[in-house]
C-alpha positions, 0 to 999 in steps of 0.5 A, spaced: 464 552 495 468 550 502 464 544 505 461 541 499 462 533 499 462 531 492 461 523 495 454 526 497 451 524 491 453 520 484 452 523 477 451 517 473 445 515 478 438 518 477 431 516 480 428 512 475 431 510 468 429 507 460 432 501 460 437 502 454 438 508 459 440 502 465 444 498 460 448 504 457 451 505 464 451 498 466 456 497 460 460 504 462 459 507 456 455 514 459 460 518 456 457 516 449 450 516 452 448 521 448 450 518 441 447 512 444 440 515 446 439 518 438 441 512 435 436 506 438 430 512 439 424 510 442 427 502 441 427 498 448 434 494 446 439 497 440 438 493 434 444 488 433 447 491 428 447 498 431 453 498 436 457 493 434 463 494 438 459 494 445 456 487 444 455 487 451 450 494 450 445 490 447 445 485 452 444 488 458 439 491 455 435 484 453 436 481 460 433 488 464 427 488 458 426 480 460 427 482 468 420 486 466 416 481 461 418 475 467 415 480 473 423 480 477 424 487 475 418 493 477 417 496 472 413 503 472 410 509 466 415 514 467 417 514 474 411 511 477 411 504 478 405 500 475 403 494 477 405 487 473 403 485 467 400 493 466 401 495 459 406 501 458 408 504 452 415 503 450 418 509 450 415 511 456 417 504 460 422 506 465 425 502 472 426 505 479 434 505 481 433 502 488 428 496 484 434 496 479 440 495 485 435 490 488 435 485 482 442 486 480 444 484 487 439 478 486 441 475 479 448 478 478 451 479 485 458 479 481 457 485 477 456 491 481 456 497 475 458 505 479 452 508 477 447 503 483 453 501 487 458 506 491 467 504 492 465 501 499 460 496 496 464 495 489 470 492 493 466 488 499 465 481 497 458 480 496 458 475 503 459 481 506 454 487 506 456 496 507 454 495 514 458 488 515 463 493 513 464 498 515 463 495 522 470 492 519 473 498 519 471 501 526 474 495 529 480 496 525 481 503 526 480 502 533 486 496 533 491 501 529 490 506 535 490 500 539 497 498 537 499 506 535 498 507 543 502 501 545 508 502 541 508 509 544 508 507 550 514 502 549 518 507 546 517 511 553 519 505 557 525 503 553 528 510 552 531 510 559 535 502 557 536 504 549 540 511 553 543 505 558 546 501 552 548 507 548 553 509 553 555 502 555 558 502 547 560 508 547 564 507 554 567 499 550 569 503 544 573 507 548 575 502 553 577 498 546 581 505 543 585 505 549 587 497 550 590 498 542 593 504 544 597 501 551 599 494 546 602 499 541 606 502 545 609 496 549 610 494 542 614 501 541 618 500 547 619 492 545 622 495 538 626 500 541 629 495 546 631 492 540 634 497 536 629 497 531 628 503 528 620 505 526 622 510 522 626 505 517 624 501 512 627 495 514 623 496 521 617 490 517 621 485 516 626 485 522 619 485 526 615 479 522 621 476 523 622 476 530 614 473 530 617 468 526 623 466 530 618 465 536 614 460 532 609 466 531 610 468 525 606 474 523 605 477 515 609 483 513 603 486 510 600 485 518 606 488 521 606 494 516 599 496 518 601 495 526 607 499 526 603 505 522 599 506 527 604 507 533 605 514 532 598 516 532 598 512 539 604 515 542 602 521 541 594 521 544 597 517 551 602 523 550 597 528 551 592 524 555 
């Protein structure tokens, strides 16, 4: 159905529970709450051979029944908190959720089980509280759409500069292109002065040895890699 929030509610909480009813959740076994339930029956705590595989069942059971007998937990007849000290049938004793969440807050401020406490107050430090946090975020999203804005502005003002760049690279590369072209020529010109035929393997090694001759010498393999490149030249300054 279009527009039901699944996080309006919490499918492990209720109103009031049994306190093997509190502990089963607080070990995170509601998926074996059934089982658990037929086996301790009307019993305040499991049996220590019962569940020997969840020790801790047993445990939490015992701390939320001596909460109740030490008067920091109310405790209450079917829902219906009842004074202190009031006797209450055993399988009748049930502990109000909003009491439950107030004294595990108190005593285990490091546990924090899914059925009393929501993902935003599982992942705040106990120092900080819900609204503590959720402040946090505000001032968070705020900075974001802070930094989004600014960020846009600056590409808005360097867009004009970064077009200037681009185009001053593009006119050095083509500046550069027709420098290399000019010396490649020359150097055309140079070897036909000469009588050094490019087209004739010989052409290398009669040019690197005239770098050597003036006290410059240049490499075959450098020279080869030059003179390749001349046709290319001459043919663009021809079009040009």
């Amino acid at each position: 159905m279009s527009g039901y929030d699944t996080k309006s509610c919490n499918a492990l909480e209720k109103p009031y529970y049994r306190p093997i009813e509190a502990a089963l959740r607080w070990c995170g076994l509601i998926e074996q709450e059934a089982l658990i339930l037929t086996t301790v029956g009307n019993d305040l705590v499991p049996g220590p051979a019962m569940f020997p595989r969840w020790p801790c069942l047993r445990a939490n059971a015992e701390r939320i029944l001596e909460a109740t007998l030490n008067n920091e937990l109310p405790y209450g007849r079917d829902g219906r908190t009842v004074s202190a000290g009031d006797q209450v049938a055993k399988h009748r004793i049930t502990i109000r959720h909003s009491d439950l969440k107030s004294w595990m807050e108190s005593f285990y401020p490091g546990q924090k089980p899914a059925f009393l406490f929501d993902e935003i107050e599982r992942t705040t430090h106990t120092a900080i509280n819900a609204d503590s946090f959720r402040a946090l975020q505000v001032e968070r999203d705020a900075l974001k759409a802070r930094i989004e804005k600014a960020e846009t502005a600056w590409k808005e003002q360097a867009a004009p500069a970064i077009k200037e760049l681009e185009a001053l690279k593009k006119n050095a590369s083509q500046l550069a292109t027709t420098e290399r072209n000019t010396l490649l020529i020359i150097i055309a010109s140079l070897c036909k002065y000469s009588e050094i035929d490019l087209n004739e393997r010989s052409a290398t090694t009669n040019v690197a040895q005239r770098t050597h001759d003036i006290g410059t010498p240049v490499s075959d393999d450098t020279v080869r890699k030059v003179l390749s490149q001349i046709p290319d030249a001459l043919a663009t300054r021809k079009k040009a």
